[in-house]
C-alpha positions in Angstrom: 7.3 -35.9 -6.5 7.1 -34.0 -10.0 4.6 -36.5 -11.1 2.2 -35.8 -8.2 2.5 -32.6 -8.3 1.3 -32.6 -12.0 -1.2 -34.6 -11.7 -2.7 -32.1 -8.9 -2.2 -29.3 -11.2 -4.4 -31.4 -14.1 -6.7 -32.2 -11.3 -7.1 -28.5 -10.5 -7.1 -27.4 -14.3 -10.0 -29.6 -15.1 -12.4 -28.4 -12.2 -12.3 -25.4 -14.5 -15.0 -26.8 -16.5 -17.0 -27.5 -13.4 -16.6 -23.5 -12.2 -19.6 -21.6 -12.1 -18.5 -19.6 -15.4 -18.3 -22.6 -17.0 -21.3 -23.4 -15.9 -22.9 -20.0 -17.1 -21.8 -20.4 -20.8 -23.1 -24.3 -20.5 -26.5 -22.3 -19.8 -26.4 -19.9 -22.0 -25.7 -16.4 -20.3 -24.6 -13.9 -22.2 -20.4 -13.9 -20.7 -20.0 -10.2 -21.9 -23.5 -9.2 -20.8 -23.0 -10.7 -17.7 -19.4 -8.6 -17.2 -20.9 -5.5 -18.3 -23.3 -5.8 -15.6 -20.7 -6.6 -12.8 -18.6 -4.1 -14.0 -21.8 -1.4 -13.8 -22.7 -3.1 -10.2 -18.9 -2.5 -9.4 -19.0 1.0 -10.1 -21.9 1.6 -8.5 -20.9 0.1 -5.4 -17.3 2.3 -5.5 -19.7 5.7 -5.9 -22.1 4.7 -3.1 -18.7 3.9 -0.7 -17.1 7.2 -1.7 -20.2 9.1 -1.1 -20.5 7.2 2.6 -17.2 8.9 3.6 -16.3 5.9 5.3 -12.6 5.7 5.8 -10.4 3.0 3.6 -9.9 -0.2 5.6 -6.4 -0.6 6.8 -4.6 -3.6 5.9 -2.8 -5.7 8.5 0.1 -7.3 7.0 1.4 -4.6 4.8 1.4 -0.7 5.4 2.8 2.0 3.6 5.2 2.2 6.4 6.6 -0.9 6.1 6.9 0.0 1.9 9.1 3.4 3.0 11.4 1.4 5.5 11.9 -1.5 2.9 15.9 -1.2 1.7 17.8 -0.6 -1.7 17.7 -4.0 -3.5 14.7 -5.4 -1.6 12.1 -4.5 -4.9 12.3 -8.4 -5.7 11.5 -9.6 -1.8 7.7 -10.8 -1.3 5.9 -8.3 1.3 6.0 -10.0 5.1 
């Protein structure tokens, strides 16, 4: 059992080097150009939704509810 699941996590370690980043320094793209750019396109985006005044999306499987009701001693428990 141990040895398969090693040998799924070396199968899923080495597609790394066939991820599209990997792929991207293979080509030659500038890495920190490229995340300067994201990062710019990120905040752009986060300006252009605060302007909208559309309302924040509310989640399904965790609320802030559900975070007030949670008891003493439950900080180490996964969210349901």
């Amino acid at each position: 059992m141990l040895s398969e699941q090693i040998e799924h996590h070396v199968h899923e370690e080495e597609k790394l080097a066939e991820g599209i980043f990997s792929q991207a320094q293979a080509a030659g793209i500038d890495m920190d150009e490229l995340g300067d750019r994201l990062m710019a396109r990120k905040e752009a985006i986060l300006r252009e939704y605060k302007k909208s005044g559309i309302p924040a999306p509310e989640t399904r499987t965790f609320t802030r509810s559900h975070a007030r009701t949670r008891r003493a001693g439950d900080e180490n428990e996964a969210p349901v």
